[in-house]
C-alpha positions in Angstrom: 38.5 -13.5 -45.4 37.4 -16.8 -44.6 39.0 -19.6 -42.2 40.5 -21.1 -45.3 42.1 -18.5 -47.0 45.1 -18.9 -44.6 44.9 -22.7 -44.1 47.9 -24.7 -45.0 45.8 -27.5 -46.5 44.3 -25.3 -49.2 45.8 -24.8 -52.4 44.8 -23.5 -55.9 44.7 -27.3 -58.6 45.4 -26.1 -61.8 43.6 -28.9 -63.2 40.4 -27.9 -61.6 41.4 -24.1 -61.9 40.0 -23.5 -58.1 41.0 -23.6 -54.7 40.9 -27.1 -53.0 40.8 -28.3 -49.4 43.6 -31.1 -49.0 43.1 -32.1 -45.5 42.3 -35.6 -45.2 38.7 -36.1 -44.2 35.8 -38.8 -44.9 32.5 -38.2 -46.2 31.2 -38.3 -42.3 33.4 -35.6 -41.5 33.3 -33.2 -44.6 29.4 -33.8 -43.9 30.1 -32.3 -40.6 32.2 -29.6 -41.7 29.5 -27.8 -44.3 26.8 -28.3 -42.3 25.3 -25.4 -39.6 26.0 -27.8 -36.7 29.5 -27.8 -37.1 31.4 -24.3 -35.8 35.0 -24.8 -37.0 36.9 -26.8 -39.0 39.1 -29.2 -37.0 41.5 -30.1 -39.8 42.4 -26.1 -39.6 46.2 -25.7 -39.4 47.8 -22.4 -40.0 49.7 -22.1 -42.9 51.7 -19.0 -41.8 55.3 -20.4 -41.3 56.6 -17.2 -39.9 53.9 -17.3 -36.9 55.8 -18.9 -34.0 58.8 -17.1 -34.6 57.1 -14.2 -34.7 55.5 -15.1 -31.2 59.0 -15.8 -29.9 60.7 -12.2 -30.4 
């Protein structure tokens, strides 16, 4: 499983039939992001709702 499997910005278009990144990002910064340079992606954002609750209990 990769980083963006649980993402919140990525969602399956049924236009495009595949999964697409929705985070808002420039060319400079998607450049960034595919390259080897570049570790993680900083637009990351968990997209399990339930997460902090869970952390609470």
């Amino acid at each position: 499983m990769n980083q963006c499997d649980s993402c919140a910005y990525y969602y399956y278009d049924e236009d495009y039939e595949e999964y697409i990144c929705e985070a808002n990002m420039d060319e400079d910064d998607y450049s960034r992001l595919v390259s080897s340079n570049y570790k993680g992606c900083q637009y990351y954002r968990n997209g399990d709702e339930y997460a902090v609750v869970r952390h609470q209990i």
